[in-house]
N, C-alpha and C positions, 0 to 999 in steps of 0.2 A: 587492485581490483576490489577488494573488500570497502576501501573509501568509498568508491564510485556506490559499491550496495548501498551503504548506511545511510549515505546522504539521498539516494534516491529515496529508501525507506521515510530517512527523516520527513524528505519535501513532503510525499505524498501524504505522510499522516497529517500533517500542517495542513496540505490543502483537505485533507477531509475533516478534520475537525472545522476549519471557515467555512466550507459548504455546510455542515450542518448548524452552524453560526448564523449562518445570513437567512438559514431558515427556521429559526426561534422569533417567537414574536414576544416581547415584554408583555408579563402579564401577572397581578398579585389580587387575591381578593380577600377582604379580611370573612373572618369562619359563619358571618353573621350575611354577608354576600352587601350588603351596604355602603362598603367601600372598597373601591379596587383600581387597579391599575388600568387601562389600555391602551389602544389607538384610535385617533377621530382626525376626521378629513371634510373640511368644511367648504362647501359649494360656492367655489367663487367664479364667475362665469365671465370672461373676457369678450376681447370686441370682436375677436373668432367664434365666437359661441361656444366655446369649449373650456372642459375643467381647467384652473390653471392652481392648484393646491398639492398637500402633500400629505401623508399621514404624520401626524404627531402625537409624541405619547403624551397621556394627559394622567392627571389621579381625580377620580370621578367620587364624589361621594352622595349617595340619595337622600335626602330629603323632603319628607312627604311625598309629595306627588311632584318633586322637582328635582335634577340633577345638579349638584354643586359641579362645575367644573377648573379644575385647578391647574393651568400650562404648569409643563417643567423648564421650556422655555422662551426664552425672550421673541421666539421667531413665531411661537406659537399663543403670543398674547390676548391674540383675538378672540380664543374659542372660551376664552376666562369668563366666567359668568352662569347664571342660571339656564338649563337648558329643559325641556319638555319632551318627550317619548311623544312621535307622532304615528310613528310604523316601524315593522319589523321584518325582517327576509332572513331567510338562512341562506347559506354559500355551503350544501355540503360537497363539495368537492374540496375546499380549503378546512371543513369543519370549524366553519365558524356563524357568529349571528350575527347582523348588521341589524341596529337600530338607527332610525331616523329621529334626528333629535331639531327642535326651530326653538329660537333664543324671541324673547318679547319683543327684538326691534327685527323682527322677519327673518332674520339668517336661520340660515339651513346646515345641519352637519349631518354628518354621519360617524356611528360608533361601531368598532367592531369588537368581540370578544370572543375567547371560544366556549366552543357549545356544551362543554363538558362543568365550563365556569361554575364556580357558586354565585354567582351574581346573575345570572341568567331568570331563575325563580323570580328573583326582585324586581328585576328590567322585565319580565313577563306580565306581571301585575299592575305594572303604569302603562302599557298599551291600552290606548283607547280602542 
């Protein structure tokens, strides 16, 4: 009888540690808020008219009035390049800020980071 507890115990800590896993979002900013980690999800619109993309983590560095952006991965190549602050919205129910970012050949993305970030300051000052 004592097995059957432990192992119940074990599972359920397991599953609660992964439910609190799946709801951590990767996120680093360095002390200066100039370079940080996030998520970015870039507007690509199908023959449905609908989103067909995904978030990916990116490592974002500021530069003057432009956004270095730098994939972690190969899936996420595309959002690699200079990007520009064209608007911003809060989500506070998730407690986060989504900036709208458009690259020089028109694409469109979006960044999110949370609100409490040091980087936030920074990204607030390149809104036009």
């Amino acid at each position: 009888m004592s097995n059957l507890v432990t192992s119940m115990v074990f599972l359920a800590v397991v599953g609660g540690l992964a439910w609190v896993g799946w709801g951590l979002e990767p996120h680093w900013s360095s002390k200066d808020g100039r370079k940080f980690m996030c998520r970015m999800l870039e507007h690509t619109v199908g023959a449905d008219n609908s989103t067909r993309s995904r978030w990916h983590d990116v490592k974002v560095g500021v530069n003057n009035d432009e956004l270095l952006v730098y994939a972690r991965s190969r899936r996420s190549a595309s959002l690699r390049g200079n990007w520009k602050i064209s608007g911003v919205t809060d989500d506070p129910k998730k407690h986060r800020r989504l900036y709208e970012v458009r690259a020089s050949d028109g694409a469109a993305a979006v960044i999110r980071v949370p609100m409490r970030s040091r980087c936030v300051p920074v990204l607030d000052a390149l809104v036009p």
